[in-house]
MITORSE-404673 format. One record per atom (N, C-alpha, C): residue number from 1; residue in three letters; atom name; x, y, z. Coordinates in pm, 1 decimal, decimal comma. Example, Ala and Ser with C-alpha at 12.3 -4.5 7.8 and 13.67 -1.06 7.14 Angstrom:
<gubas>
+-----+-----+----+----------+----------+----------+
!   k !   r !  a !       px !       py !       pz !
+-----+-----+----+----------+----------+----------+
!   1 ! ala !  N !   1319,0 !   -569,0 !    780,0 !
!   1 ! ala ! CA !   1230,0 !   -450,0 !    780,0 !
!   1 ! ala !  C !   1320,0 !   -330,0 !    780,0 !
!   2 ! ser !  N !   1285,0 !   -225,0 !    708,0 !
!   2 ! ser ! CA !   1367,0 !   -106,0 !    714,0 !
!   2 ! ser !  C !   1290,0 !      3,0 !    787,0 !
+-----+-----+----+----------+----------+----------+
</gubas>
This chain:
<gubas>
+-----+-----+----+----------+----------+----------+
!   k !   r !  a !       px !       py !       pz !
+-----+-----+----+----------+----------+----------+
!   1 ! unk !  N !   -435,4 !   -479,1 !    257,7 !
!   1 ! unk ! CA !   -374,8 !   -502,8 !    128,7 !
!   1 ! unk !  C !   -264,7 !   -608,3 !    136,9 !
!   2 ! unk !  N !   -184,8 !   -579,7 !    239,7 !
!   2 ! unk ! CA !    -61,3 !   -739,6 !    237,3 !
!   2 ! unk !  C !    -86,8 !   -844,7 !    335,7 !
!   3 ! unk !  N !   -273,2 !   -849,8 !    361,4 !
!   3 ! unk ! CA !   -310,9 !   -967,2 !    448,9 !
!   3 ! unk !  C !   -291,6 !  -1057,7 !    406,3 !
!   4 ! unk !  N !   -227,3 !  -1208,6 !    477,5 !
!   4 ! unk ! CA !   -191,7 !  -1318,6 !    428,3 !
!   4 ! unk !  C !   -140,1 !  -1314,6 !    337,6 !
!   5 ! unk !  N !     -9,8 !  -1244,1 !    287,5 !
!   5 ! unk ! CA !     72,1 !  -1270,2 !    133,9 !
!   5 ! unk !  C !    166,9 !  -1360,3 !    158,5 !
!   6 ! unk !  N !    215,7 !  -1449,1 !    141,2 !
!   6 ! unk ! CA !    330,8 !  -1478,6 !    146,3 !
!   6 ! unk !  C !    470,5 !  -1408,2 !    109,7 !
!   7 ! unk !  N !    582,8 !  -1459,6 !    175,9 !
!   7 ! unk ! CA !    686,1 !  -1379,1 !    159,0 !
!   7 ! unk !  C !    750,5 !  -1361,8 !     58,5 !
!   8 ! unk !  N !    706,2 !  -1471,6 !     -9,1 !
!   8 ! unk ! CA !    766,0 !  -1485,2 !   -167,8 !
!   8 ! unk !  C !    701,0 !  -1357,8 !   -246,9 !
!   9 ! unk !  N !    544,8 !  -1331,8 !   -192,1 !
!   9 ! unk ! CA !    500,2 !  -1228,2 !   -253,2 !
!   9 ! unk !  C !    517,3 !  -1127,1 !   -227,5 !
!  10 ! unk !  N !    560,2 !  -1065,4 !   -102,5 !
!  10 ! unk ! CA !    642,5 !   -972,3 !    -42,6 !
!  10 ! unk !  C !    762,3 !   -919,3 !   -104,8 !
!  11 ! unk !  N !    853,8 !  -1040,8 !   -155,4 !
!  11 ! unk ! CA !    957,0 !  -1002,6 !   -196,7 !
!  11 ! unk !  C !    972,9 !   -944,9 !   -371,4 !
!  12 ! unk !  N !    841,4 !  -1003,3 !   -410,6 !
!  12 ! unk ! CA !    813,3 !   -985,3 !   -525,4 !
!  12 ! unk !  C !    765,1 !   -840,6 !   -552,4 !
!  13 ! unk !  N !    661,3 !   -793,4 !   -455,3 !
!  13 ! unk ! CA !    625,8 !   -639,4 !   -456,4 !
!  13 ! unk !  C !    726,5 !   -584,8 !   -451,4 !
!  14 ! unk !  N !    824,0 !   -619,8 !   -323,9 !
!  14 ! unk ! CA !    958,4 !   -495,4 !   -301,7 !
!  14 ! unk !  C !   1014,6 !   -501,2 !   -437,6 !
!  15 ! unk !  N !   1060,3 !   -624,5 !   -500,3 !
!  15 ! unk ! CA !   1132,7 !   -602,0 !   -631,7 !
!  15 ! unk !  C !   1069,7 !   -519,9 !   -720,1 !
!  16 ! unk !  N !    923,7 !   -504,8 !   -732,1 !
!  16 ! unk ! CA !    861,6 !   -390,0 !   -821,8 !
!  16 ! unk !  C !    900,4 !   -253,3 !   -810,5 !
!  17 ! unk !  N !    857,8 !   -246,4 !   -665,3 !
!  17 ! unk ! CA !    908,1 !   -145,0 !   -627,9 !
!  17 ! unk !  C !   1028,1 !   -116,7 !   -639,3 !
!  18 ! unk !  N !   1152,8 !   -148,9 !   -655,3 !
!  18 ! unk ! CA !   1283,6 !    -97,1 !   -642,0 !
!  18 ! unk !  C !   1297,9 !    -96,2 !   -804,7 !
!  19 ! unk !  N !   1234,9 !   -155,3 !   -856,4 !
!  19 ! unk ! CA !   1253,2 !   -134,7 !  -1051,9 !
!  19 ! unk !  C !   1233,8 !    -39,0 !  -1052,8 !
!  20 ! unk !  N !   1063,9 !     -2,0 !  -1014,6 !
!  20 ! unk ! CA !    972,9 !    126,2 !  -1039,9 !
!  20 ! unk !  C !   1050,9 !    251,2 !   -974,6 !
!  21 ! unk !  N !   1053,1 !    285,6 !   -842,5 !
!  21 ! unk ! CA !   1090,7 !    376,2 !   -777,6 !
!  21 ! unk !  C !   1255,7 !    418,7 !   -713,1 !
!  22 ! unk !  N !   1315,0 !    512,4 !   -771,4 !
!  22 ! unk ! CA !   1396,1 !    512,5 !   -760,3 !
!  22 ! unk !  C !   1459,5 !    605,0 !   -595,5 !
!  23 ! unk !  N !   1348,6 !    674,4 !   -557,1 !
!  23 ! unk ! CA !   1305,3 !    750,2 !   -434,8 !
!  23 ! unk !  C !   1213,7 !    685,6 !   -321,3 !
!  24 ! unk !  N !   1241,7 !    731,6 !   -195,7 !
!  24 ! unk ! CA !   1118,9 !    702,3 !    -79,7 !
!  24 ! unk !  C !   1045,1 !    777,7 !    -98,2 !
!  25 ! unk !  N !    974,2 !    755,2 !   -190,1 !
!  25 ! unk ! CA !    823,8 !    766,4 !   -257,8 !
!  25 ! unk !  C !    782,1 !    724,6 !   -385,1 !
!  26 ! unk !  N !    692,0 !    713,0 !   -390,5 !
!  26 ! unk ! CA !    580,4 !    714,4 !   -518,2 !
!  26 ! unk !  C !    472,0 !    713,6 !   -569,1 !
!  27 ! unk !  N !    480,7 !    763,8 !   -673,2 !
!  27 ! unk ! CA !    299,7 !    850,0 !   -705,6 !
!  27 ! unk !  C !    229,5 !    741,1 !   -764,8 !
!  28 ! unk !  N !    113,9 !    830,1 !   -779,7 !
!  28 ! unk ! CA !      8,0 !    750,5 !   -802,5 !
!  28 ! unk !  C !     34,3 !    609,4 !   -935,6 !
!  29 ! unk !  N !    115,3 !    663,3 !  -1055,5 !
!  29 ! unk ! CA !    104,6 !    597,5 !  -1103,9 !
!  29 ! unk !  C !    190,1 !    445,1 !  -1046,3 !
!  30 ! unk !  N !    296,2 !    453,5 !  -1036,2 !
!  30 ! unk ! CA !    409,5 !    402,4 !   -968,1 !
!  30 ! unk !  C !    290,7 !    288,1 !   -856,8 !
!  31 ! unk !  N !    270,3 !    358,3 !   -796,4 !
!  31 ! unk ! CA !    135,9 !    278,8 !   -684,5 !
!  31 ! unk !  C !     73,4 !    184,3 !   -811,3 !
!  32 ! unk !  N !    -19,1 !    256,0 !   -846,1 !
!  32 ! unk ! CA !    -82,8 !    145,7 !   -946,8 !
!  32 ! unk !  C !    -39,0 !     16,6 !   -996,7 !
!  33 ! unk !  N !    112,6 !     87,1 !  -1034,0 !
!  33 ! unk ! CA !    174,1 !    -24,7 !  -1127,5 !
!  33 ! unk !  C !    218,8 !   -175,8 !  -1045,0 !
!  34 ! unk !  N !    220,5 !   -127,0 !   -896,5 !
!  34 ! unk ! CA !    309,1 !   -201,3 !   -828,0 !
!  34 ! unk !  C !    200,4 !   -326,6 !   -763,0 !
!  35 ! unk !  N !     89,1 !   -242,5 !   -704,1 !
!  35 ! unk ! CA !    -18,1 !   -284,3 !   -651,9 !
!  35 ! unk !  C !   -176,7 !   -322,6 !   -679,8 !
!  36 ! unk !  N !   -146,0 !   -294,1 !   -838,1 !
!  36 ! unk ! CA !   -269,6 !   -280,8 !   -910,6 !
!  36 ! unk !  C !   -394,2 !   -200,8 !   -807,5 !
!  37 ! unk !  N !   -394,0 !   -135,7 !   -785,1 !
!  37 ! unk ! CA !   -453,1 !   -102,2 !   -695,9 !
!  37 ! unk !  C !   -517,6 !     85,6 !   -750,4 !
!  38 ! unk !  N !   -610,8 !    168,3 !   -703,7 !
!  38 ! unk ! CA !   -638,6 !    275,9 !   -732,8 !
!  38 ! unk !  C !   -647,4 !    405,9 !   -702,6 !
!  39 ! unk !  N !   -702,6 !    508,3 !   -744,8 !
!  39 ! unk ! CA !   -695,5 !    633,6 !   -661,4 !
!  39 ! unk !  C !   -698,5 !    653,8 !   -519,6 !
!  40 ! unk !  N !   -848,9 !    570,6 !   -501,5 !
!  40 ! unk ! CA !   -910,0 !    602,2 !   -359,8 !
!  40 ! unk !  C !   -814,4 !    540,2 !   -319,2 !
!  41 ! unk !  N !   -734,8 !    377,5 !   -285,8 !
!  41 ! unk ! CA !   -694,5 !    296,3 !   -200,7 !
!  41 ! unk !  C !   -539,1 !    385,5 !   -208,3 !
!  42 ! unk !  N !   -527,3 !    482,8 !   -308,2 !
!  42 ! unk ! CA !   -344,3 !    599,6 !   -269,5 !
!  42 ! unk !  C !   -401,4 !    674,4 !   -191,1 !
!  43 ! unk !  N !   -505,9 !    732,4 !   -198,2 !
!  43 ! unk ! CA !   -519,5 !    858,4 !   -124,5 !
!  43 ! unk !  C !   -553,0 !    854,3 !      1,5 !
!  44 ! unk !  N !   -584,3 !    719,3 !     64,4 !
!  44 ! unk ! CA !   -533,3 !    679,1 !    190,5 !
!  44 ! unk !  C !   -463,8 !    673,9 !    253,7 !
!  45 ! unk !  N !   -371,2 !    610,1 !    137,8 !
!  45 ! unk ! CA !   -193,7 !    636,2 !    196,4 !
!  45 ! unk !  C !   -114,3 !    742,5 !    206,8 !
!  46 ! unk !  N !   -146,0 !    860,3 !    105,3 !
!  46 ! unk ! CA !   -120,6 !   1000,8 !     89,7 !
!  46 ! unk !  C !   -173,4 !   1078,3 !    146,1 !
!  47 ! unk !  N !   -164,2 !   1087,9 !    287,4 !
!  47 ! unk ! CA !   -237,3 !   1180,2 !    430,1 !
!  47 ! unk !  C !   -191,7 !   1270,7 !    425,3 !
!  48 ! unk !  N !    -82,6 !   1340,6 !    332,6 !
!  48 ! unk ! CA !     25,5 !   1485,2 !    328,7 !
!  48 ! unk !  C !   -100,9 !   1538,7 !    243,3 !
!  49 ! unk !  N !   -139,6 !   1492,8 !    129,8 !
!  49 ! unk ! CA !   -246,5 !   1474,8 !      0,5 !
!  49 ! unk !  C !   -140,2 !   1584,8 !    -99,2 !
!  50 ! unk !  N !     37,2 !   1548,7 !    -65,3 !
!  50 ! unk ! CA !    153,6 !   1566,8 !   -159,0 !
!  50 ! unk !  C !    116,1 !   1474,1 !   -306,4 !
!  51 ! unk !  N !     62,0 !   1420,5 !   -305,5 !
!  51 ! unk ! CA !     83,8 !   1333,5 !   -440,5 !
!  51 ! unk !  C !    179,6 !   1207,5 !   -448,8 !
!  52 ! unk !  N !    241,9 !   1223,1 !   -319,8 !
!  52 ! unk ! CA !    337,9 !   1089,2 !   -279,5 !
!  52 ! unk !  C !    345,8 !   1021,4 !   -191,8 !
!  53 ! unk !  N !    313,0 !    854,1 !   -193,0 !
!  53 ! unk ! CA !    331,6 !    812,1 !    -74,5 !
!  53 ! unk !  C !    477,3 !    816,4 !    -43,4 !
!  54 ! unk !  N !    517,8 !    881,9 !     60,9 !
!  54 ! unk ! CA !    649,1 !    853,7 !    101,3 !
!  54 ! unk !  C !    698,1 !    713,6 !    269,4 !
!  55 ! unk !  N !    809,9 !    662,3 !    279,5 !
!  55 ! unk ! CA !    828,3 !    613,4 !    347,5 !
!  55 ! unk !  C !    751,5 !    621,9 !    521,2 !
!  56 ! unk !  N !    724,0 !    734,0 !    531,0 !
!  56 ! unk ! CA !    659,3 !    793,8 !    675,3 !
!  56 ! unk !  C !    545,9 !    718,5 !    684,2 !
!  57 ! unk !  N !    471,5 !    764,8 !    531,8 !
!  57 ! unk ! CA !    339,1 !    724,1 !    551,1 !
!  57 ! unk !  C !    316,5 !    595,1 !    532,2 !
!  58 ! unk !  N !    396,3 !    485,2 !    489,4 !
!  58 ! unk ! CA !    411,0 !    382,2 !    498,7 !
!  58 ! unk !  C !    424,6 !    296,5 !    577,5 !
!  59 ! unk !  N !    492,6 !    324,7 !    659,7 !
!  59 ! unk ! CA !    560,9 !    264,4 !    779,5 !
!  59 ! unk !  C !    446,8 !    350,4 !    916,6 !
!  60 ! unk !  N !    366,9 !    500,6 !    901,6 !
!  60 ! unk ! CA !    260,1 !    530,2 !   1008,2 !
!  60 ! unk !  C !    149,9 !    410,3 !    968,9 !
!  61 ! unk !  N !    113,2 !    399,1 !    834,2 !
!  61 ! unk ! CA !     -8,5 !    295,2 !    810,2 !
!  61 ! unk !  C !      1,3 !    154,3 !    851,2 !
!  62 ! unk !  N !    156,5 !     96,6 !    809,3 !
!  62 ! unk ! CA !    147,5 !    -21,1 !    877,1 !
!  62 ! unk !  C !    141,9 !    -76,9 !    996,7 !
!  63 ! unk !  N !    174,3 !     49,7 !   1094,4 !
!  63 ! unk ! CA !    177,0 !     66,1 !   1232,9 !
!  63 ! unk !  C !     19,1 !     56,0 !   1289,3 !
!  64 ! unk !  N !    -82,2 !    128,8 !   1214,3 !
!  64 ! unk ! CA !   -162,1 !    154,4 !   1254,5 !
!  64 ! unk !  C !   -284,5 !     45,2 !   1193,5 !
!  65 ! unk !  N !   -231,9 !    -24,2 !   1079,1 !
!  65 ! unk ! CA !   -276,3 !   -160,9 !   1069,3 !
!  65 ! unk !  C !   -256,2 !   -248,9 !   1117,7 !
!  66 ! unk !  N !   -166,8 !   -276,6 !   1153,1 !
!  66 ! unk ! CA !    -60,1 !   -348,3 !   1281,0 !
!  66 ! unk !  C !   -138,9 !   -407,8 !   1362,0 !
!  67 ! unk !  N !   -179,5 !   -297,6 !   1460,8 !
!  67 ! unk ! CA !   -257,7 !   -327,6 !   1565,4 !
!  67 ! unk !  C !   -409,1 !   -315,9 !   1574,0 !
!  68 ! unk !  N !   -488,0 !   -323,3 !   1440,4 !
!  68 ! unk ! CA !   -631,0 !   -328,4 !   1424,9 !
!  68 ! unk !  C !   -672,7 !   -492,7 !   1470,2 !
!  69 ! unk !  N !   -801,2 !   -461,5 !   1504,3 !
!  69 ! unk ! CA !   -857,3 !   -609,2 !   1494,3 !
!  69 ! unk !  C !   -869,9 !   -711,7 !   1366,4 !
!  70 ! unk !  N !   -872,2 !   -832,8 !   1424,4 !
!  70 ! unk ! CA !   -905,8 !   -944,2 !   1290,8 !
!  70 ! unk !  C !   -994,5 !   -877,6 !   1182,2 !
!  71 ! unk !  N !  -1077,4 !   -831,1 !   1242,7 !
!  71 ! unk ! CA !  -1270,1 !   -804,2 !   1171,7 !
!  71 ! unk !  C !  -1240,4 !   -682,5 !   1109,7 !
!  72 ! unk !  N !  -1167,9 !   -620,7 !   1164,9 !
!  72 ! unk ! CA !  -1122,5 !   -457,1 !   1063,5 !
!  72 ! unk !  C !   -999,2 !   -489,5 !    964,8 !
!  73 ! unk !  N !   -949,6 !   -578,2 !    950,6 !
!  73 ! unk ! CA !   -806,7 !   -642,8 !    891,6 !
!  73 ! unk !  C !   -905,4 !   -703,5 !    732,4 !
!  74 ! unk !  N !   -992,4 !   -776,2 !    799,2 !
!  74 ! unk ! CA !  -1092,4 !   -851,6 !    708,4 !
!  74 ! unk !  C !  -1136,4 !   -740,9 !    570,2 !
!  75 ! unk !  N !  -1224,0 !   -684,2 !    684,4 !
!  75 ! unk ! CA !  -1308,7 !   -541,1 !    613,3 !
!  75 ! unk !  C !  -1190,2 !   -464,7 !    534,5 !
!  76 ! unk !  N !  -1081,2 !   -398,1 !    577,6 !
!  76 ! unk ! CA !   -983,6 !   -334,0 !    506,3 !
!  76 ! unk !  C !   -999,5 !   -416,5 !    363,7 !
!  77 ! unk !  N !   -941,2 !   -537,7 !    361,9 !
!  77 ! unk ! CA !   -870,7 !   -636,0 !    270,5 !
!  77 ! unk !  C !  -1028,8 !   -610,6 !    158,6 !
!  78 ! unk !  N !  -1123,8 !   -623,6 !    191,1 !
!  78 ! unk ! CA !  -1277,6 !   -633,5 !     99,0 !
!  78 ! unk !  C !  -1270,2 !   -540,5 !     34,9 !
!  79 ! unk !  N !  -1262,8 !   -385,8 !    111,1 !
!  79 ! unk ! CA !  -1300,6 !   -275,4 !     37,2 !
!  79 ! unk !  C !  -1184,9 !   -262,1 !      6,5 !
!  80 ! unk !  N !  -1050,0 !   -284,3 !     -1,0 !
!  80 ! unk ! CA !   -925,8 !   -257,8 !   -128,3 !
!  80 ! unk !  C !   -941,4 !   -380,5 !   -264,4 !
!  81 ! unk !  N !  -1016,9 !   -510,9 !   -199,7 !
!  81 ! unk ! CA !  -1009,3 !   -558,0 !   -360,5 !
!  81 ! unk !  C !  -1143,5 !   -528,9 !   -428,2 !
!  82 ! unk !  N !  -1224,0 !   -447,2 !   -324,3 !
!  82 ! unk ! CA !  -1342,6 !   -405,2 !   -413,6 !
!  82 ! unk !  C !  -1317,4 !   -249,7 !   -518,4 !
!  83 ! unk !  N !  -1247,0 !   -183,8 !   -446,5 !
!  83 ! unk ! CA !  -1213,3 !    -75,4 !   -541,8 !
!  83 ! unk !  C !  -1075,4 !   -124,9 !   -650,7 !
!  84 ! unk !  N !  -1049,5 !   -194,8 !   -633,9 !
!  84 ! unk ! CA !   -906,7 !   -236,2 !   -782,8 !
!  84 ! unk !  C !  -1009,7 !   -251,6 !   -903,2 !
+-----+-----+----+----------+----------+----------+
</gubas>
């Protein structure tokens, strides 16, 4: 989802986010709004399946995207703009 963004666009999500969310977390809708993005591609991120992504799970996913290959980085990026 933040393959190749630029930082300008980076900084632009965080600013959504800090409008939107006033907590280290946020729900589904909050997600949506920020990332245009959908159920399935939260409930990935929501591994508690609390209803919130919180900071943990944020920072475990990027860790664990982190260190995937090119070809799974690729594939990720397809099937999140195929489900928006």
């Amino acid at each position: 989802m933040l393959i190749n963004f630029s930082l300008a666009k980076i900084r632009e999500l965080h600013g959504s986010f800090k409008s939107i969310c006033d907590n280290f977390a946020i729900n589904l809708t909050e997600f949506e709004t920020i990332f245009s993005s959908n159920e399935v591609t939260f409930a990935i991120w929501d591994t508690d399946n609390n209803g919130l992504i919180d900071a943990m799970e944020v920072f475990a996913g990027l860790i664990i995207f982190a260190d995937s290959r090119a070809e799974d980085k690729i594939r990720c990026k397809y099937i999140f703009s195929y489900e928006c």
